[in-house]
GUMARFI-554424 format. One record per residue (C-alpha): x, y, z. Coordinates in steps of 0.02 Angstrom, whole numbers, plus 50000, padded with zeros to 5 digits. Layout:
GUMARFI-554424
R     px     py     pz
R      X      Y      Z
...
This chain:
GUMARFI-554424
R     px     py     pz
R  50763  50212  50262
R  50644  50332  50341
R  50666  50509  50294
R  50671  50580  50485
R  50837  50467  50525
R  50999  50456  50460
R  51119  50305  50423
R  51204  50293  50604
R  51044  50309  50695
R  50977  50187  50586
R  51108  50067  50640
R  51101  50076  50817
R  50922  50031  50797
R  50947  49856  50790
R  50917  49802  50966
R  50746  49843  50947
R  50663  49665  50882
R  50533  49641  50749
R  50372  49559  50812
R  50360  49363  50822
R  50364  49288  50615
R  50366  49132  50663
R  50198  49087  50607
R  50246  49147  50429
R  50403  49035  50398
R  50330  48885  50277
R  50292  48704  50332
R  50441  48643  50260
R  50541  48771  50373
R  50666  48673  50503
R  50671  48826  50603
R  50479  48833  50654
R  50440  48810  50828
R  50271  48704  50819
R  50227  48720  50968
R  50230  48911  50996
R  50122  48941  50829
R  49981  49062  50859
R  49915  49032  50717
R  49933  48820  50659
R  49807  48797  50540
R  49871  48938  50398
R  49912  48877  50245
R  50088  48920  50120
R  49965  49029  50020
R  49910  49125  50177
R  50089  49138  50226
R  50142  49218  50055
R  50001  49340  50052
R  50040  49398  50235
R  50226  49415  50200
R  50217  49520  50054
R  50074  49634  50134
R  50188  49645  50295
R  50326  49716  50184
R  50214  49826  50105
R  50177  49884  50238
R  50346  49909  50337
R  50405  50001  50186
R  50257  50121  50223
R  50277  50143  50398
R  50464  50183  50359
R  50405  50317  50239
R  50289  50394  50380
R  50339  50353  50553
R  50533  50400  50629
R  50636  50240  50689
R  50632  50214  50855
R  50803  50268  50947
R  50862  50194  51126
R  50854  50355  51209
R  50813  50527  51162
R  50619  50530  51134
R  50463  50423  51140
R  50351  50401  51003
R  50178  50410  51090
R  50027  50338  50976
R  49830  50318  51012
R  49708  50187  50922
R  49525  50131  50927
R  49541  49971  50862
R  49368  49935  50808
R  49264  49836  50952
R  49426  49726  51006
R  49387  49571  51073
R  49209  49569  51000
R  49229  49544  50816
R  49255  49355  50769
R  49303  49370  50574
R  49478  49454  50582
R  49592  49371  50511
R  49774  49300  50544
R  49833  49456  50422
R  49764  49595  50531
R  49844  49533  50690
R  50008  49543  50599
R  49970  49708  50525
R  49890  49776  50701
R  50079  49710  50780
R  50183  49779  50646
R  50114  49970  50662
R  50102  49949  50874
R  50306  49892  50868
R  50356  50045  50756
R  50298  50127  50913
R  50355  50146  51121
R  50160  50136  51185
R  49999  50124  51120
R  49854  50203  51206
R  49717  50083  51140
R  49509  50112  51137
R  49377  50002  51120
R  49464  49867  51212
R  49302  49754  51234
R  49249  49613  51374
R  49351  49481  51279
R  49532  49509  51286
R  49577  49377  51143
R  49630  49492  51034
R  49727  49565  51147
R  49847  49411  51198
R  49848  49370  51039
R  49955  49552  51003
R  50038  49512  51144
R  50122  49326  51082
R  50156  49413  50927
R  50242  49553  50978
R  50352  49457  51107
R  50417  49484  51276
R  50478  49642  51285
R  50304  49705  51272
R  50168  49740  51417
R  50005  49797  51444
R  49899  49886  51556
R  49705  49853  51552
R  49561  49924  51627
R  49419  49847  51697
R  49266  49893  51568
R  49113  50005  51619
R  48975  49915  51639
R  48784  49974  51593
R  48716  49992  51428
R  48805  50169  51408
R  48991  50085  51444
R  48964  49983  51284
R  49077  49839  51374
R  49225  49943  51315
R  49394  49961  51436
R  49555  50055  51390
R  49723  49972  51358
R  49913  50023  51343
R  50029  49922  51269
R  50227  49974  51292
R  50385  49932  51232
R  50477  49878  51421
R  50655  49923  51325
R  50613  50111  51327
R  50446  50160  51441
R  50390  50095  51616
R  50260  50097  51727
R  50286  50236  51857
R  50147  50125  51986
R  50004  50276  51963
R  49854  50159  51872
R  49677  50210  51911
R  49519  50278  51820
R  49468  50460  51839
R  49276  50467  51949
R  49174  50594  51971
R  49116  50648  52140
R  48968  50711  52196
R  48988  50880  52236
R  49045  50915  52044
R  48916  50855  51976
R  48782  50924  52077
R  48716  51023  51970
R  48734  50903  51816
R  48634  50782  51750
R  48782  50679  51701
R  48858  50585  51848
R  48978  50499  51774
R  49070  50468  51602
R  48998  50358  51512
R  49177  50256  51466
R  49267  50297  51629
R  49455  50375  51585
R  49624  50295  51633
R  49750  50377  51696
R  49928  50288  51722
R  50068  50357  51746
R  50239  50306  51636
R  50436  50349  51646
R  50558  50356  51505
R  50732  50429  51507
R  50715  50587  51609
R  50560  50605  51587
R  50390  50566  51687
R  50225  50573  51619
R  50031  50531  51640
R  49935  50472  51485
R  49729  50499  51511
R  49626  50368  51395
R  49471  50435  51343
R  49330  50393  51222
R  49180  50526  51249
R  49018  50511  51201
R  48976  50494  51021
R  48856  50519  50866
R  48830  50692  50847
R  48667  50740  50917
R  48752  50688  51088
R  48829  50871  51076
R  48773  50940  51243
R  48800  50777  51322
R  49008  50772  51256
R  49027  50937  51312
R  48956  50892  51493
R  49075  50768  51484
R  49204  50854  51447
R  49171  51010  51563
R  49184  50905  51728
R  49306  50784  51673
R  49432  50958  51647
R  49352  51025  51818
R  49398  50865  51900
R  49569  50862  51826
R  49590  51032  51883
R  49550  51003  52044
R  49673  50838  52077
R  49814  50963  51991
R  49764  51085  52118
R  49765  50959  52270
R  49934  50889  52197
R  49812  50709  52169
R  49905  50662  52028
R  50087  50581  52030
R  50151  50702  51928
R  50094  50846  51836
R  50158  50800  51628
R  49965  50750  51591
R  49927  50679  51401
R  49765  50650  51364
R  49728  50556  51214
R  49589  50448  51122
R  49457  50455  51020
R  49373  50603  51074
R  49227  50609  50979
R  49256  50783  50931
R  49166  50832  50770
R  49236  50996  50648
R  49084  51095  50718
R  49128  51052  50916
R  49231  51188  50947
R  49153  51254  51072
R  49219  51092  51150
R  49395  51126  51097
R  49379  51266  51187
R  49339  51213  51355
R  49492  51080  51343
R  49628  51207  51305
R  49576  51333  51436
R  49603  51221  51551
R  49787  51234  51498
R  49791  51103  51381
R  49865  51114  51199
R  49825  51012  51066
R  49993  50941  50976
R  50001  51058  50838
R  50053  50918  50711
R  49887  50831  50725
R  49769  50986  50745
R  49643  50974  50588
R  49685  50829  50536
R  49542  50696  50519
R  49558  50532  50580
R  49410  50428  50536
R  49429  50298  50402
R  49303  50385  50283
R  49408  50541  50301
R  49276  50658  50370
R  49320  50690  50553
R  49429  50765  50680
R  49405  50608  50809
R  49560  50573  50860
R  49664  50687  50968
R  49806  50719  51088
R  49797  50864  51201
R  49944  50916  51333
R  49949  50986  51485
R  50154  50991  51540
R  50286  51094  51598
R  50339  51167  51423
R  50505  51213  51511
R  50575  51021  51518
R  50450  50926  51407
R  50449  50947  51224
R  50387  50889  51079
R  50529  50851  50931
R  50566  50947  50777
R  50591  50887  50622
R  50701  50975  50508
R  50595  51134  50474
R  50572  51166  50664
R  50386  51087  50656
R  50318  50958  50791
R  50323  50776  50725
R  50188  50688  50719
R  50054  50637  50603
R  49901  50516  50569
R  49947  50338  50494
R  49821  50256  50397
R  49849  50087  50385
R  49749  50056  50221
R  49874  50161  50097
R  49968  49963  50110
R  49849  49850  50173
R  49670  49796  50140
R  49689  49903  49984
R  49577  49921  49812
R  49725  49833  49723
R  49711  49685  49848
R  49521  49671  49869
R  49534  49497  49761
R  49628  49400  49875
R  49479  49403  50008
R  49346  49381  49898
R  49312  49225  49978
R  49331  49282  50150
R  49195  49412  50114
R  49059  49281  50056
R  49124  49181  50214
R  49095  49328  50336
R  48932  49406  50267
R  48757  49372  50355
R  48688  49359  50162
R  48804  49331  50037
R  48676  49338  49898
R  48685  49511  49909
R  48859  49523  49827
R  48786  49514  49666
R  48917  49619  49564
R  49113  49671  49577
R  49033  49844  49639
R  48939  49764  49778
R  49086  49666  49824
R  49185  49840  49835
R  49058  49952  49926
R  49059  49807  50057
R  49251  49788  50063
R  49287  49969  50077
R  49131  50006  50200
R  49116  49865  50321
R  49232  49718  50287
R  49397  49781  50280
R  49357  49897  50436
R  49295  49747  50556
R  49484  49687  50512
R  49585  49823  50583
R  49471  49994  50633
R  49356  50128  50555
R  49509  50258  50635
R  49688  50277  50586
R  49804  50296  50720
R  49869  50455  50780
R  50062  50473  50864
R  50189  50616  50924
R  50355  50594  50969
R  50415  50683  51121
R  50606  50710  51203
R  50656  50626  51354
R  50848  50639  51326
R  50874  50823  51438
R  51068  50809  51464
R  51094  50942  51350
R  50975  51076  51466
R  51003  51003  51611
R  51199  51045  51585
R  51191  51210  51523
R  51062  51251  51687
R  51224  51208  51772
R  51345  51285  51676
């Protein structure tokens, strides 16, 4: 049981439904449904290896992540799934695993949704139909990198509020810039849950680090623009959440900067804390701009925000595992007469393979309240 919940929470948890095993149930299983298989071809020693990782990693995500309750918060996460839609090797495995961690959550802000959106319905059959998305269309041009932002919800808890659109520059902002545009557009859509009503703003701003001056640009008339629509009253409501991988490297401060003057904070629980896969970076982040006196973040038991990075790899696609896809890695590599040695085969595991499964960044989540009986009674009393 997780450590955040207690027993009867715990237990009135059960209406919310695991993601769609029946794939995993062996070929001697009456209760398989052949024809709604996603995946037909896998064989009973697939099947075992996927159950036992999937239970590995539950047990970790139970350790690390609160359960989800009917109605008193959300928990809110963000994920650049490594180029998704574009890479061909994944296997069955990491679509379970990439299901399992989105349904511990309500929505999933997703980056580096590509052209091809096969991935995509393929998280969708597994997670089942309580789940929907919203896409983006992507940005074309060399600079858009055929990327578009998703967000995949849990219907039982969040909704759509109608707002969906991408934030544009106009001209008279960036007159004086050379950058006219971002170079991966942002998404803004607007959600409710409970009491609450909220805006999440997608982003994913320029990278490599050279490209300082250019993220910063970026990020100076992206906070100008959003100040402007507040200012206007443009926006459906005014709870804005931006999120994504932001690019932002330990020295970018500067950066930082610019984003909370613009009254944004960044959720305390995450600040510092790297994100990247190789554990050197501060990419991932969720900044918010809300009325503090009606939306809040949730406490755990020493009066701290919740939220954290999960990092999928402390359970899956670990060292201890690397010898059940040693054949998938001679399958997958462009020459596999470079694996010469054991060491070989784990410098490529750890560095490249296992990353093209599920990402080269952990996913980042809060959990905020949207159960306000309690305030909005006492304002009364």
């Amino acid at each position: 049981m997780s450590k955040f919940r207690d027993a009867i929470t715990f237990n009135s948890l059960k209406t919310f439904i695991m993601p769609w095993y029946n794939d995993l149930r062996p070929v001697s299983d009456d209760g398989k449904i052949d024809y709604s298989l996603v995946f037909p071809d896998l064989k009973n020693t697939e099947r075992k290896r996927i159950i036992q990782d999937i239970l590995d990693l539950r047990e970790d995500l139970d350790l690390k992540v609160p359960e989800k309750n009917s109605d008193r918060s959300v928990l809110l996460a963000s994920w650049n799934i490594k180029e998704f839609g574009h890479l061909n090797e994944r296997l069955p495995d990491s679509y379970f695993f990439i299901a399992e961690i989105i349904n511990r959550f309500d929505i999933v802000a997703i980056q580096e949704v590509k052209s091809k959106l096969d991935d995509l319905f393929i998280i969708m059959r597994l997670l089942g139909k309580n789940w929907s998305y919203i896409i983006t269309d992507i940005t074309e041009g060399h600079a858009g990198n055929k990327e578009r932002f998703a967000y995949i919800f849990d219907t039982r808890k969040v909704n759509t509020s109608g707002l969906s659109g991408e934030i544009v520059l106009w001209d008279t902002l960036t007159q004086n810039s050379t950058v006219k545009q971002l170079k991966r557009t942002p998404a803004i859509t607007g959600f409710t849950a409970g009491w609450k009503s909220f805006s999440l703003i997608n982003v994913h701003f320029q990278p490599k680090k050279k490209a300082n001056d250019i993220r910063k640009e970026e990020v100076d008339l992206l906070m100008a623009a959003i100040k402007e629509k507040l200012k206007r009253k443009h926006f459906w409501n005014e709870n804005l959440i931006m999120l994504g991988d932001t690019n932002l490297y330990k020295t970018d401060g500067d950066i930082v900067d610019v984003i909370t003057k613009s009254n944004f904070f960044e959720a305390e629980s995450l600040k510092g804390k790297v994100t990247n896969v190789s554990e050197t970076e501060v990419y991932d982040r969720i900044f918010l701009n809300v009325n503090k006196k009606y939306f809040h973040l949730e406490k755990d038991e020493n009066g701290k925000d919740i939220g954290n990075v999960f990092k999928p790899f402390e359970s899956v696609y670990s060292e201890e595992k690397r010898h059940f896809y040693h054949d998938y890695m001679l399958a997958h590599k462009d020459d596999p007469s470079t694996l010469t040695s054991d060491a070989k085969f784990k410098s490529y595991y750890h560095q490249y393979w296992k990353r093209n499964q599920l990402s080269d960044h952990n996913l980042v989540w809060i959990e905020f309240t949207i159960d306000s009986t309690n305030a909005f009674l006492k304002s009364k009393l």
